[in-house]
mmCIF file of the N, C-alpha and C atoms, coordinates in Angstrom:
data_MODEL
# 
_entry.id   MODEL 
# 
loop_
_atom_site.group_PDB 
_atom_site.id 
_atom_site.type_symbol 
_atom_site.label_atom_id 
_atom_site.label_alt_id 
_atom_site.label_comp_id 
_atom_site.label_asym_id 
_atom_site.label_entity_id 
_atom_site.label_seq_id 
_atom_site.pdbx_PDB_ins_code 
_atom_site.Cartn_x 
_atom_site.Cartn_y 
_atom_site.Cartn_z 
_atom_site.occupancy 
_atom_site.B_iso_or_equiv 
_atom_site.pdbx_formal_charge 
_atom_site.auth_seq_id 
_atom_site.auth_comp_id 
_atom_site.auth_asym_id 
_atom_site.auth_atom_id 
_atom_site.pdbx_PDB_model_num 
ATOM 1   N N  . UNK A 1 1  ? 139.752 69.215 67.243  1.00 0.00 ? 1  UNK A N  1 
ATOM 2   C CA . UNK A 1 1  ? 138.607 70.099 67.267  1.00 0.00 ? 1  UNK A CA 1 
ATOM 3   C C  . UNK A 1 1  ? 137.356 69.366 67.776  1.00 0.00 ? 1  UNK A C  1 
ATOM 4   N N  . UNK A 1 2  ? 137.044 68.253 67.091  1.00 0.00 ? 2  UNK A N  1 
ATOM 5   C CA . UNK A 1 2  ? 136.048 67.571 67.483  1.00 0.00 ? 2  UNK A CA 1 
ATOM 6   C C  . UNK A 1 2  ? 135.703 67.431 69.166  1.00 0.00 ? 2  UNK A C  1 
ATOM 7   N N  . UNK A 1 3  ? 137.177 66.903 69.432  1.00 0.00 ? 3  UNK A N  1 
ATOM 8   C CA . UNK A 1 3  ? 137.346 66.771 70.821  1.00 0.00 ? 3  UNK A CA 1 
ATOM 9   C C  . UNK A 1 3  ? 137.055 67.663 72.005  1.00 0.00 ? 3  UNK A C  1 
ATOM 10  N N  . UNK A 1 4  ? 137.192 68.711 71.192  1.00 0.00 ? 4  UNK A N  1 
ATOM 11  C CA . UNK A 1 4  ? 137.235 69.977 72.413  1.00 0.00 ? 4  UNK A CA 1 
ATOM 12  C C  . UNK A 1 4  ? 135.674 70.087 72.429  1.00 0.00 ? 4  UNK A C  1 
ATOM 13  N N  . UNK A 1 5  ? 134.835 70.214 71.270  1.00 0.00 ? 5  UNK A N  1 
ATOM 14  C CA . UNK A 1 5  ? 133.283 70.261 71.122  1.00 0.00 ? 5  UNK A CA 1 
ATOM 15  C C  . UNK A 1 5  ? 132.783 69.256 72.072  1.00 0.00 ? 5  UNK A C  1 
ATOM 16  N N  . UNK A 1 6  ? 133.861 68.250 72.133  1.00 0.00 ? 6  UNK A N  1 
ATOM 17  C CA . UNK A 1 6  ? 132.440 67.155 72.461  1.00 0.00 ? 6  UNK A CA 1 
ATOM 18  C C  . UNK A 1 6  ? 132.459 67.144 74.158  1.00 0.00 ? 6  UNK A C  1 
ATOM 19  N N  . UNK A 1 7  ? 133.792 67.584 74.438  1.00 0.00 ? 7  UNK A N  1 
ATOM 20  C CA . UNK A 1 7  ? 134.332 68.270 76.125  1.00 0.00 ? 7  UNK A CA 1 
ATOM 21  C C  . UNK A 1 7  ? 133.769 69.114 76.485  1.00 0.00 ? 7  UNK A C  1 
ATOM 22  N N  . UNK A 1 8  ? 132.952 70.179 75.485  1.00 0.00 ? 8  UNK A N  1 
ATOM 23  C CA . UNK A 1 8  ? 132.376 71.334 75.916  1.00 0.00 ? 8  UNK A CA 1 
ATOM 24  C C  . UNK A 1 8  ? 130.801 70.863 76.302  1.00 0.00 ? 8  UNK A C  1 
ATOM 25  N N  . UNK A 1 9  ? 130.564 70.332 75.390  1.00 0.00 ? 9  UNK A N  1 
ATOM 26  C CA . UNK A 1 9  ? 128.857 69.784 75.322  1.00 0.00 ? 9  UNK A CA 1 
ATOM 27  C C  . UNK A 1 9  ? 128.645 69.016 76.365  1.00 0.00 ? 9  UNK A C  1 
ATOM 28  N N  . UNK A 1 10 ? 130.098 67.998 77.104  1.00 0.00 ? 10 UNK A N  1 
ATOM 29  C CA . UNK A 1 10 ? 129.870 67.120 78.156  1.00 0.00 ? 10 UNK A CA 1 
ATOM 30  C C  . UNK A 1 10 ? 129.748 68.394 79.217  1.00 0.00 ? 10 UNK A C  1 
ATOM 31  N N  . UNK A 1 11 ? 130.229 69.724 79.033  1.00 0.00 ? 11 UNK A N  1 
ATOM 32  C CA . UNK A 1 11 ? 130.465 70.193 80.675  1.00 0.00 ? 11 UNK A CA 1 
ATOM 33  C C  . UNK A 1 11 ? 129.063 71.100 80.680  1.00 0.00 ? 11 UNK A C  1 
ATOM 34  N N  . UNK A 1 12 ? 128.308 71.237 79.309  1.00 0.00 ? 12 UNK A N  1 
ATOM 35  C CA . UNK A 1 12 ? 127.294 72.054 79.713  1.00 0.00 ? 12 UNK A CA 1 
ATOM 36  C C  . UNK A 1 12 ? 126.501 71.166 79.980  1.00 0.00 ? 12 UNK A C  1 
ATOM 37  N N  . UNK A 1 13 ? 126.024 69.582 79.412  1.00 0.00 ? 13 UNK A N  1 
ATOM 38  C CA . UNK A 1 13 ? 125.432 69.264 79.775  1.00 0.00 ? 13 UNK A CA 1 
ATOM 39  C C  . UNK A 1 13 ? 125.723 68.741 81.501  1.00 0.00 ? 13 UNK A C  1 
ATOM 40  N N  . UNK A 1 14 ? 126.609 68.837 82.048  1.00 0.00 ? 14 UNK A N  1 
ATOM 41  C CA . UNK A 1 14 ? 126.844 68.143 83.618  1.00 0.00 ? 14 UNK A CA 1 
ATOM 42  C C  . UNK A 1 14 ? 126.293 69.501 84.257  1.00 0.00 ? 14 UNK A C  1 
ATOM 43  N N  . UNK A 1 15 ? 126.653 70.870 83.897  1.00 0.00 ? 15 UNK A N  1 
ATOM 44  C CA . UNK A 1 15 ? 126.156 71.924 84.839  1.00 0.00 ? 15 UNK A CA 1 
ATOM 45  C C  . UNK A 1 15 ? 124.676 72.201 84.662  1.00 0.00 ? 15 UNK A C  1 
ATOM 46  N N  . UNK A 1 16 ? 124.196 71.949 83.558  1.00 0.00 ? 16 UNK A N  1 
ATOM 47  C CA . UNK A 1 16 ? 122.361 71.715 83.302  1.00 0.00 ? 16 UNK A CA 1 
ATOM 48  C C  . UNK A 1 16 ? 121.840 70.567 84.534  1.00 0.00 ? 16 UNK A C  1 
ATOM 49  N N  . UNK A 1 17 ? 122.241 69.261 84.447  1.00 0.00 ? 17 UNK A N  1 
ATOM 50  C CA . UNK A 1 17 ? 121.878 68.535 85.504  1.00 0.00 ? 17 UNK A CA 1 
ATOM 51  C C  . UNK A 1 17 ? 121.776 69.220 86.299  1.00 0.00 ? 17 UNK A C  1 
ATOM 52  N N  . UNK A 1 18 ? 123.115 69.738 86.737  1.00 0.00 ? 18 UNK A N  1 
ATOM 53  C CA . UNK A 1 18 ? 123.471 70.075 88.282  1.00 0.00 ? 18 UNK A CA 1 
ATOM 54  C C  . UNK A 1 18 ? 122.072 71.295 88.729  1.00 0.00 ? 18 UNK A C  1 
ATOM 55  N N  . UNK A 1 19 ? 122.040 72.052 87.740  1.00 0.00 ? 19 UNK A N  1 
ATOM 56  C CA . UNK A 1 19 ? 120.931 73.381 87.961  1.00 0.00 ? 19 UNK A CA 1 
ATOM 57  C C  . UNK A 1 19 ? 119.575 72.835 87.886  1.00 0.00 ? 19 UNK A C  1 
ATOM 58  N N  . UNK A 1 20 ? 119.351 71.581 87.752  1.00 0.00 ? 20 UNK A N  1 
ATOM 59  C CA . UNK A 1 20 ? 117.996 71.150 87.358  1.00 0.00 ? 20 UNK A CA 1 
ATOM 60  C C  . UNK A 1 20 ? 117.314 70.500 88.589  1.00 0.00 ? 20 UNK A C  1 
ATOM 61  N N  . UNK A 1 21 ? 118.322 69.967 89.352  1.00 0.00 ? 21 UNK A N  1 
ATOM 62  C CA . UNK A 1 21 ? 117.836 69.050 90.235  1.00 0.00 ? 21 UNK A CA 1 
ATOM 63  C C  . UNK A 1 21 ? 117.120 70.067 91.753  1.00 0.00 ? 21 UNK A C  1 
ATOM 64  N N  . UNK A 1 22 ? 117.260 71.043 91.686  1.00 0.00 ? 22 UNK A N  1 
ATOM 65  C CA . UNK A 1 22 ? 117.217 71.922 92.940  1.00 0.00 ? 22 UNK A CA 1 
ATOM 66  C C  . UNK A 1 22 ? 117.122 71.273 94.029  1.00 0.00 ? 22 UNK A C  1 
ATOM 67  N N  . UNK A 1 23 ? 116.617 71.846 94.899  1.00 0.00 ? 23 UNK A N  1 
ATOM 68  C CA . UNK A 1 23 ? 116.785 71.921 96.652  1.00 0.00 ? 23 UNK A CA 1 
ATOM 69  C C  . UNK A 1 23 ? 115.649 71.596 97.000  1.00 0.00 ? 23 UNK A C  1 
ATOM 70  N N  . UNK A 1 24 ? 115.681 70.486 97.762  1.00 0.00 ? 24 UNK A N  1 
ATOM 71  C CA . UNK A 1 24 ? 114.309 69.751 98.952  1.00 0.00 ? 24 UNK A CA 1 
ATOM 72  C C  . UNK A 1 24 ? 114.604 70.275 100.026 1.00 0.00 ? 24 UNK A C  1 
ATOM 73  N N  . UNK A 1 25 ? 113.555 70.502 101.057 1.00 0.00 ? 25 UNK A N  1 
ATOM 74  C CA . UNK A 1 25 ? 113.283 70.019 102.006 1.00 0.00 ? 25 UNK A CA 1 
ATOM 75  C C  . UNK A 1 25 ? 112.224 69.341 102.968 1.00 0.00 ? 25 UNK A C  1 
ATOM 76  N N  . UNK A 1 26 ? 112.719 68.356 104.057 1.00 0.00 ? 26 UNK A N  1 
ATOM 77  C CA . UNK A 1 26 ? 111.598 67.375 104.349 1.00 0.00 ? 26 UNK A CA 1 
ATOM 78  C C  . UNK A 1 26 ? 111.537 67.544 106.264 1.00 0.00 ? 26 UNK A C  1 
ATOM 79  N N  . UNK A 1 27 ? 110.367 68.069 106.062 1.00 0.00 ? 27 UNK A N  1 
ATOM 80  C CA . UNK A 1 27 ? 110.355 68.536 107.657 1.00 0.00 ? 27 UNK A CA 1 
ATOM 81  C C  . UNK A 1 27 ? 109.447 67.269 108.016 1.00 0.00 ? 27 UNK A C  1 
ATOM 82  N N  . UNK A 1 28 ? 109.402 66.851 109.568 1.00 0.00 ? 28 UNK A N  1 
ATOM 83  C CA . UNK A 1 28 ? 108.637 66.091 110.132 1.00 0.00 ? 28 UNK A CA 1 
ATOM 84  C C  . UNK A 1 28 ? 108.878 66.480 111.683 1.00 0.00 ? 28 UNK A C  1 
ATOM 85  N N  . UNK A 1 29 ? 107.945 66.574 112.325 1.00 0.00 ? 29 UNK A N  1 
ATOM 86  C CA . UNK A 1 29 ? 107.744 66.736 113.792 1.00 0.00 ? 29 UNK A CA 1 
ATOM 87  C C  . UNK A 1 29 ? 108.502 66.214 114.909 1.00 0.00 ? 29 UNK A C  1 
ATOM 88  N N  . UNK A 1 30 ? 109.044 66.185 115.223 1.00 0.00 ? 30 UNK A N  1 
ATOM 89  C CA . UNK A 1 30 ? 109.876 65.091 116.296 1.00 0.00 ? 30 UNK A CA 1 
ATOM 90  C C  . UNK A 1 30 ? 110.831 64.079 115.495 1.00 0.00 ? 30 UNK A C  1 
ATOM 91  N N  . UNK A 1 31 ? 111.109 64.459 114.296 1.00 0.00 ? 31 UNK A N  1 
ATOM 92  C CA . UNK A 1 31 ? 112.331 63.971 113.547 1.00 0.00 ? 31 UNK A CA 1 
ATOM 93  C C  . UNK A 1 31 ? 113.490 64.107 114.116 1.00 0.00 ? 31 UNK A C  1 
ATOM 94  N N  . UNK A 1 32 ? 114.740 63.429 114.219 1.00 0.00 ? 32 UNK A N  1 
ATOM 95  C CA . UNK A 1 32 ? 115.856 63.952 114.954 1.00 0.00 ? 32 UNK A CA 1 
ATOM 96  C C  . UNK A 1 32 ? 116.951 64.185 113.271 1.00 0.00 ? 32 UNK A C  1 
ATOM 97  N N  . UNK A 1 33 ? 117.923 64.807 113.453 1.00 0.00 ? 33 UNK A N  1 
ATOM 98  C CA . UNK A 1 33 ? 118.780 64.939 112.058 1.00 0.00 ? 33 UNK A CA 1 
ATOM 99  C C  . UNK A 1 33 ? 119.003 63.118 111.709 1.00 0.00 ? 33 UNK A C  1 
ATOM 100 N N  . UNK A 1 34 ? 119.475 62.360 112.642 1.00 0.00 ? 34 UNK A N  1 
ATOM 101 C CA . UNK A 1 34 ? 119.811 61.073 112.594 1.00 0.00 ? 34 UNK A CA 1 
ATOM 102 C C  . UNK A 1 34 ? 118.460 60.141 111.884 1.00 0.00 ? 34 UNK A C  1 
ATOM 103 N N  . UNK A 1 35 ? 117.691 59.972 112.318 1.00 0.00 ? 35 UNK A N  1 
ATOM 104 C CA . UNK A 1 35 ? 116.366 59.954 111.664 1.00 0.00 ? 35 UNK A CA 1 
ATOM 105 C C  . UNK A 1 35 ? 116.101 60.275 110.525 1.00 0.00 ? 35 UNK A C  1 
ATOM 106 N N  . UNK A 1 36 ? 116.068 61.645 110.109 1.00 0.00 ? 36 UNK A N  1 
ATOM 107 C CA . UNK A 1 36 ? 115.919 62.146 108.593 1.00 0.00 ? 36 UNK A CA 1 
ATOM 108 C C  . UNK A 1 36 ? 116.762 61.357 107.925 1.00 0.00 ? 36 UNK A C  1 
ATOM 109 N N  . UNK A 1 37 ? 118.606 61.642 108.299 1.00 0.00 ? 37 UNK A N  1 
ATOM 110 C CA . UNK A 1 37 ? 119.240 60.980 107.227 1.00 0.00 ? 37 UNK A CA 1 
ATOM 111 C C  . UNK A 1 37 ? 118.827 59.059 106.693 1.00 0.00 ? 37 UNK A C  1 
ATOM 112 N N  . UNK A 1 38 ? 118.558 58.965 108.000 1.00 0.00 ? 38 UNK A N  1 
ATOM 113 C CA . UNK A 1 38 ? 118.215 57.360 107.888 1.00 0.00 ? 38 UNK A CA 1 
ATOM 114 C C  . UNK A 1 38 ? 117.043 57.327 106.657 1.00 0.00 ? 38 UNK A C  1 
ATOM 115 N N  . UNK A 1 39 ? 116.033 57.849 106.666 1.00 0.00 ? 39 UNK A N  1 
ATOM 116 C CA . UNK A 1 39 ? 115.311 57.954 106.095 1.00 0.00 ? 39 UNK A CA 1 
ATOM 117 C C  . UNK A 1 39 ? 114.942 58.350 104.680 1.00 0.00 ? 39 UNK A C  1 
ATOM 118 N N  . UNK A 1 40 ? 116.215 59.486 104.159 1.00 0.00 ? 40 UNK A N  1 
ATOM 119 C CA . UNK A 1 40 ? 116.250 59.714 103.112 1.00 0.00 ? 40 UNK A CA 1 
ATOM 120 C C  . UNK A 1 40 ? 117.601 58.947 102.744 1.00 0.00 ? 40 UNK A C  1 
ATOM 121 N N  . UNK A 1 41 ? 118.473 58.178 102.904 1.00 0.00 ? 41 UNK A N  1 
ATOM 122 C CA . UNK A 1 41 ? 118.967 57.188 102.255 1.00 0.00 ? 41 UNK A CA 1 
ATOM 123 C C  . UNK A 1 41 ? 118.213 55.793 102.219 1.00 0.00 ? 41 UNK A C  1 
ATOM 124 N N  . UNK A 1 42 ? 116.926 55.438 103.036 1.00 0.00 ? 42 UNK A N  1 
ATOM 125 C CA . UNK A 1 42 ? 116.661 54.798 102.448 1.00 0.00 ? 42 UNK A CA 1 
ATOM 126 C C  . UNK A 1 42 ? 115.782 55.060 101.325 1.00 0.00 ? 42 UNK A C  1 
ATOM 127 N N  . UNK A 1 43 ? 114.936 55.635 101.557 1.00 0.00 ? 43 UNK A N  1 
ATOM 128 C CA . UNK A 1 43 ? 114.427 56.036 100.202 1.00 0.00 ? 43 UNK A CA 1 
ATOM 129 C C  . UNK A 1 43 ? 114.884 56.838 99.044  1.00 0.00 ? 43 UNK A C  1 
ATOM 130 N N  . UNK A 1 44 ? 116.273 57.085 99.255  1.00 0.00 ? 44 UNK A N  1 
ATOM 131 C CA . UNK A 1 44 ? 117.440 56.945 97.839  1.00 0.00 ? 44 UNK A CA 1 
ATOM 132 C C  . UNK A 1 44 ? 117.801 55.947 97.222  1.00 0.00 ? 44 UNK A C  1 
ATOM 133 N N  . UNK A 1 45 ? 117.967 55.021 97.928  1.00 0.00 ? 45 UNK A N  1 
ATOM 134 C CA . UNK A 1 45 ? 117.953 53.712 97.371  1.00 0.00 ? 45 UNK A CA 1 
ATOM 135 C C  . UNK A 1 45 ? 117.241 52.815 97.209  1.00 0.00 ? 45 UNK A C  1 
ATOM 136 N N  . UNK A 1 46 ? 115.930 53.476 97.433  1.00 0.00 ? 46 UNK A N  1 
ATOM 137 C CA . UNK A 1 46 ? 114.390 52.803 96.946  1.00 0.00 ? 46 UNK A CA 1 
ATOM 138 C C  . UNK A 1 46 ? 114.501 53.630 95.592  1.00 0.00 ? 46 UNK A C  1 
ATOM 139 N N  . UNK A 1 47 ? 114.567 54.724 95.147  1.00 0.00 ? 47 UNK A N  1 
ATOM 140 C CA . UNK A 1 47 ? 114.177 55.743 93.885  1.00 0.00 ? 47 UNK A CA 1 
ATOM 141 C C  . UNK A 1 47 ? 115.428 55.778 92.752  1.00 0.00 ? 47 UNK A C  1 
ATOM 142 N N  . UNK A 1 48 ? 116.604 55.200 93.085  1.00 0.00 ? 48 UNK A N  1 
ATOM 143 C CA . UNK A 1 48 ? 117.246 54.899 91.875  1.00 0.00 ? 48 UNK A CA 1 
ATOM 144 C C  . UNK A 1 48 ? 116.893 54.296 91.024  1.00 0.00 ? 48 UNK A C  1 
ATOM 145 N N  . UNK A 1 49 ? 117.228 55.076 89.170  1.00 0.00 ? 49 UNK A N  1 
ATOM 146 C CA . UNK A 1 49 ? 117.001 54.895 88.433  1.00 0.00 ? 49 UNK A CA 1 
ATOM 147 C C  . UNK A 1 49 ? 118.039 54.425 87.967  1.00 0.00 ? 49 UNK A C  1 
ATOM 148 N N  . UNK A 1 50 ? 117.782 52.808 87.316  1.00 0.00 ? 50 UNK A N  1 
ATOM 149 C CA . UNK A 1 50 ? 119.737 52.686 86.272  1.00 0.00 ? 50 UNK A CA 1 
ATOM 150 C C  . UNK A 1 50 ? 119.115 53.075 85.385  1.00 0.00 ? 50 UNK A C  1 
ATOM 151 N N  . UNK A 1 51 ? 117.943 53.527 84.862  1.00 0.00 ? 51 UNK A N  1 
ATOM 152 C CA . UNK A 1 51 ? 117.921 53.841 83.201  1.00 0.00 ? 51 UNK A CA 1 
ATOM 153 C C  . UNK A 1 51 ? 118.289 55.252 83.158  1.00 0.00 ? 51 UNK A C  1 
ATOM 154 N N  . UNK A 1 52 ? 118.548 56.176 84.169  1.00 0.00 ? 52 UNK A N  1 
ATOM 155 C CA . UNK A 1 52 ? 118.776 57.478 84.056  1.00 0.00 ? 52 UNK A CA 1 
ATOM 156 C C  . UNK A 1 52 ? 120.116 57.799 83.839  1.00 0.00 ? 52 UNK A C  1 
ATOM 157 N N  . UNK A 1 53 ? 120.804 58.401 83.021  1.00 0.00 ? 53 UNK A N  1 
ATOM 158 C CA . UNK A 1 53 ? 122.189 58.660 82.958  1.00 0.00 ? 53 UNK A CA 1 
ATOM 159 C C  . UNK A 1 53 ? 123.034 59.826 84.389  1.00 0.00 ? 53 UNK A C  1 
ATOM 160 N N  . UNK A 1 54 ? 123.863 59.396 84.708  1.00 0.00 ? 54 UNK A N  1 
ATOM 161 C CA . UNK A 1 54 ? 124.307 60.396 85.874  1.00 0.00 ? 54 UNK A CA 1 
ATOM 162 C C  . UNK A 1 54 ? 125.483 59.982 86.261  1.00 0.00 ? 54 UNK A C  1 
ATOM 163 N N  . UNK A 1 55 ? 126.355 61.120 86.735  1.00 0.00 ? 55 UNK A N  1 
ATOM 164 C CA . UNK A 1 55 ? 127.739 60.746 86.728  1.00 0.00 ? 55 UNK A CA 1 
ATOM 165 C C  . UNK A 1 55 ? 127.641 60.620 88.858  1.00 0.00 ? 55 UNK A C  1 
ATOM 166 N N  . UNK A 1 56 ? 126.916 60.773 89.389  1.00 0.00 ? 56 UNK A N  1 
ATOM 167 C CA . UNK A 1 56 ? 126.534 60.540 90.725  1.00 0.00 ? 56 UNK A CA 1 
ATOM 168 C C  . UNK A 1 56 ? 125.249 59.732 90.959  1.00 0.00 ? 56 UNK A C  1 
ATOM 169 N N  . UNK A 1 57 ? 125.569 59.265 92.129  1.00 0.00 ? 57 UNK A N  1 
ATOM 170 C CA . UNK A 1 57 ? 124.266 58.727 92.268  1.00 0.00 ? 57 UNK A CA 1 
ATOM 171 C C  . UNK A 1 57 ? 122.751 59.640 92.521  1.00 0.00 ? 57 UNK A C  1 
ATOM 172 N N  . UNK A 1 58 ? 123.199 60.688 92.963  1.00 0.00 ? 58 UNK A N  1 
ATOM 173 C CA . UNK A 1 58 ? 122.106 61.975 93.425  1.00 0.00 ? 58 UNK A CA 1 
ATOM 174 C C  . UNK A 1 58 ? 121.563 62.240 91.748  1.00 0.00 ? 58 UNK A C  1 
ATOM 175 N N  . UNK A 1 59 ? 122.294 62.377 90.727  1.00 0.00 ? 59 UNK A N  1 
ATOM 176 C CA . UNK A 1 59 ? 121.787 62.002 89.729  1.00 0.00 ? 59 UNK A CA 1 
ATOM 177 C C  . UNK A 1 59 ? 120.610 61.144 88.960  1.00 0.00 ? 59 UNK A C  1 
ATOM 178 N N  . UNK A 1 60 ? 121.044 60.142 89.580  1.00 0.00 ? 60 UNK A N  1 
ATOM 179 C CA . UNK A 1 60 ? 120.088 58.843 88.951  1.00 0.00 ? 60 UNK A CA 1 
ATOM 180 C C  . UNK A 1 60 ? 118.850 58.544 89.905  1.00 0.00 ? 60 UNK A C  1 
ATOM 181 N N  . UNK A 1 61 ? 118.493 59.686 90.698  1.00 0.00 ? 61 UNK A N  1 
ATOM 182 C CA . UNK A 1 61 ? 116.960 59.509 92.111  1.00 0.00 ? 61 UNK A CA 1 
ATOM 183 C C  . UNK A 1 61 ? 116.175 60.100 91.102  1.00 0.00 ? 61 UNK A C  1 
ATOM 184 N N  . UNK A 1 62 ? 115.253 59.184 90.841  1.00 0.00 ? 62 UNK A N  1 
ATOM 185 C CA . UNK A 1 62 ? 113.944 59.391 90.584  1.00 0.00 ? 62 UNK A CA 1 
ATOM 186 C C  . UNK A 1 62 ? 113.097 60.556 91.606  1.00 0.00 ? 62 UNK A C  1 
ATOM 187 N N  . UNK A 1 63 ? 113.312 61.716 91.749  1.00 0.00 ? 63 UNK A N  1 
ATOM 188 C CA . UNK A 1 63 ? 112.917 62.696 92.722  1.00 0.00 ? 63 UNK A CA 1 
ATOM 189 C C  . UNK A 1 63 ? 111.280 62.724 93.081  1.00 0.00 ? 63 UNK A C  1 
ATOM 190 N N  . UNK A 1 64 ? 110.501 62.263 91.998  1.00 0.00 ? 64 UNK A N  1 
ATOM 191 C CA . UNK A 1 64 ? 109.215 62.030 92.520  1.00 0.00 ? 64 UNK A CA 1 
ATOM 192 C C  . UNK A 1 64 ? 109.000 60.490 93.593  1.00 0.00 ? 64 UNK A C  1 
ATOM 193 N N  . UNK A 1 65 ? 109.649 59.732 93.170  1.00 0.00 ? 65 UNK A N  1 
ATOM 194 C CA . UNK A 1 65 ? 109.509 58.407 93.670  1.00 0.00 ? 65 UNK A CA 1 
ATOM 195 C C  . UNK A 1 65 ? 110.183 58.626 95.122  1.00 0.00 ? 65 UNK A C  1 
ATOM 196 N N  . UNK A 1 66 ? 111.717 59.426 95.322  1.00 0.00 ? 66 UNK A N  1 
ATOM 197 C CA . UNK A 1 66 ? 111.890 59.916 96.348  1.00 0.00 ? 66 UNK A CA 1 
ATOM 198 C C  . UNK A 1 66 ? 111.340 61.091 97.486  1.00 0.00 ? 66 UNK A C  1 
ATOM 199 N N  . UNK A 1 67 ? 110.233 61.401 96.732  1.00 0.00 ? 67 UNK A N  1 
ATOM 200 C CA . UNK A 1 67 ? 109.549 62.194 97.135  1.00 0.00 ? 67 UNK A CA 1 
ATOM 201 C C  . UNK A 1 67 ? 108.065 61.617 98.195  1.00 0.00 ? 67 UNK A C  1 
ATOM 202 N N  . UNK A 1 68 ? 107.587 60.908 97.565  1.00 0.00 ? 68 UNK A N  1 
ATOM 203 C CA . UNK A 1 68 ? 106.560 60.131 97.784  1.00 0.00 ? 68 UNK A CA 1 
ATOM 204 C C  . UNK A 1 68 ? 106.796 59.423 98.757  1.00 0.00 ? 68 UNK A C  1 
ATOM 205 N N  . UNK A 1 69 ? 108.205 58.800 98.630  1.00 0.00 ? 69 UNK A N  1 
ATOM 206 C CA . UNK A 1 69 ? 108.326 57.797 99.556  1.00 0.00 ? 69 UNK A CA 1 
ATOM 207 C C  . UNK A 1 69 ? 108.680 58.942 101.028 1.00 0.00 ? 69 UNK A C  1 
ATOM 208 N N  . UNK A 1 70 ? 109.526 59.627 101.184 1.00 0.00 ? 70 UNK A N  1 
ATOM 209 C CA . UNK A 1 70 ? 109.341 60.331 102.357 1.00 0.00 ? 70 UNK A CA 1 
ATOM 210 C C  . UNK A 1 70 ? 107.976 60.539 102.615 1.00 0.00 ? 70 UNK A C  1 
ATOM 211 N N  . UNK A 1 71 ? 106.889 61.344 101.514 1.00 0.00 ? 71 UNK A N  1 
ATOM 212 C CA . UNK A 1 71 ? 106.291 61.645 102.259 1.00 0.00 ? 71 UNK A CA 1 
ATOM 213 C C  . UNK A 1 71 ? 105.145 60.413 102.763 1.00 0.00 ? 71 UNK A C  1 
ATOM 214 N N  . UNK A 1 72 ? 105.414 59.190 102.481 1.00 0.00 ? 72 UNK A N  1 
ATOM 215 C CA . UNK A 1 72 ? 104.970 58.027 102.883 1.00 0.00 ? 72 UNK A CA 1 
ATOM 216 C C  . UNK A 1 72 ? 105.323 57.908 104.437 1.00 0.00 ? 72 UNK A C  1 
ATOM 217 N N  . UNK A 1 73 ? 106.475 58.327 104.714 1.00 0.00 ? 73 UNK A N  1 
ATOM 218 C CA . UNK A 1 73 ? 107.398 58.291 106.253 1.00 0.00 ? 73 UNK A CA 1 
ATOM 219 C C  . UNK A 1 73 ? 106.822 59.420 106.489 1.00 0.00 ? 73 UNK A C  1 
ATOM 220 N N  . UNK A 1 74 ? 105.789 59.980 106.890 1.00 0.00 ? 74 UNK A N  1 
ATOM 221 C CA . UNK A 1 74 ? 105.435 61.185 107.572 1.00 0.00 ? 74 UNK A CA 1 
ATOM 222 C C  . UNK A 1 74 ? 105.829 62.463 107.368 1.00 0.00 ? 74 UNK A C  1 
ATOM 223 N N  . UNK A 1 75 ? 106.756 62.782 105.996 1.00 0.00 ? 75 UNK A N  1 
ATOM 224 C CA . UNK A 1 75 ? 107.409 64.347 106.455 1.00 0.00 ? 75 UNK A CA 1 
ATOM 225 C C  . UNK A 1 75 ? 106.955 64.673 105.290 1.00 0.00 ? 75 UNK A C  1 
ATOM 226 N N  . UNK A 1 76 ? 106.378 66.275 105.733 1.00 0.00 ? 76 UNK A N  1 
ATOM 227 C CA . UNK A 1 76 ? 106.057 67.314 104.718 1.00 0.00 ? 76 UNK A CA 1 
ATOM 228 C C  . UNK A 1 76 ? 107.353 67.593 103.768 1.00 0.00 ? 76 UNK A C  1 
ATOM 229 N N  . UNK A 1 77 ? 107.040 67.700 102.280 1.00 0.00 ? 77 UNK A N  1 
ATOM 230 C CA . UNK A 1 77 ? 108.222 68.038 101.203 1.00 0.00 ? 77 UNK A CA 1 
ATOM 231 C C  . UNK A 1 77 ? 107.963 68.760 100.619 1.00 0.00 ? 77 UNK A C  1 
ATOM 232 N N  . UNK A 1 78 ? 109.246 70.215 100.511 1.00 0.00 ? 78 UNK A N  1 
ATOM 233 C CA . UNK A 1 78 ? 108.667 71.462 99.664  1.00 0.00 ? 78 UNK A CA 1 
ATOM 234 C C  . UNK A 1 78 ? 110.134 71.394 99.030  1.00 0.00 ? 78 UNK A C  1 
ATOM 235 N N  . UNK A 1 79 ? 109.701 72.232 97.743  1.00 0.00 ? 79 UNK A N  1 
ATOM 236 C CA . UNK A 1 79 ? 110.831 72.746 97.024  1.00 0.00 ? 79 UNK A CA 1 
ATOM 237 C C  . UNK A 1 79 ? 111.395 73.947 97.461  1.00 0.00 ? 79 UNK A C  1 
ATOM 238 N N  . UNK A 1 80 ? 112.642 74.248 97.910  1.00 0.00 ? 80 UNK A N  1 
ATOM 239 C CA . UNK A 1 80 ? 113.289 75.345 98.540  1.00 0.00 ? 80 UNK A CA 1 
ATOM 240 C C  . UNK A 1 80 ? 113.634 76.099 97.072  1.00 0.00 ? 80 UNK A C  1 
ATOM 241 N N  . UNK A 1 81 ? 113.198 77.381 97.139  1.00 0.00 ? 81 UNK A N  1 
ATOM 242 C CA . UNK A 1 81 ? 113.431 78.137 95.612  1.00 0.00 ? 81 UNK A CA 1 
ATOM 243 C C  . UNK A 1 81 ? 114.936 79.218 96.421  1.00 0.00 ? 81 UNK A C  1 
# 
């Protein structure tokens, strides 16, 4: 019994993450797709958190720190609702 509780609590809490983190996007002018990605992996791996718990790494981004830092690289960042 215990077990099944504590399986349940792990899966609501993984689909809460998942619904929490929403949708960026980071426009910049003369960006190419190749460019962007370059850009937002590096500043994914500028904004990892190990103190944050996460079963991915998209998990553990400090989203303001990844935020900042793009928009340090020139590109406008909105939250896509």
């Amino acid at each position: 019994m215990r077990r099944r509780v504590a399986a349940a609590l792990a899966v609501v809490g993984l689909v809460t993450a998942c619904a929490t983190m929403g949708q960026w996007a980071y426009e910049k002018k003369g960006a190419t797709p190749a460019r962007l990605d370059h850009d937002l992996a590096t500043c994914r791996s500028e904004s990892l958190d190990p103190s944050v718990f996460g079963l991915t790494a998209e998990q553990r981004v400090d989203r303001t720190r990844l935020n900042r830092c793009m928009e340090r690289k020139g590109y406008a960042v909105r939250r896509v609702e």
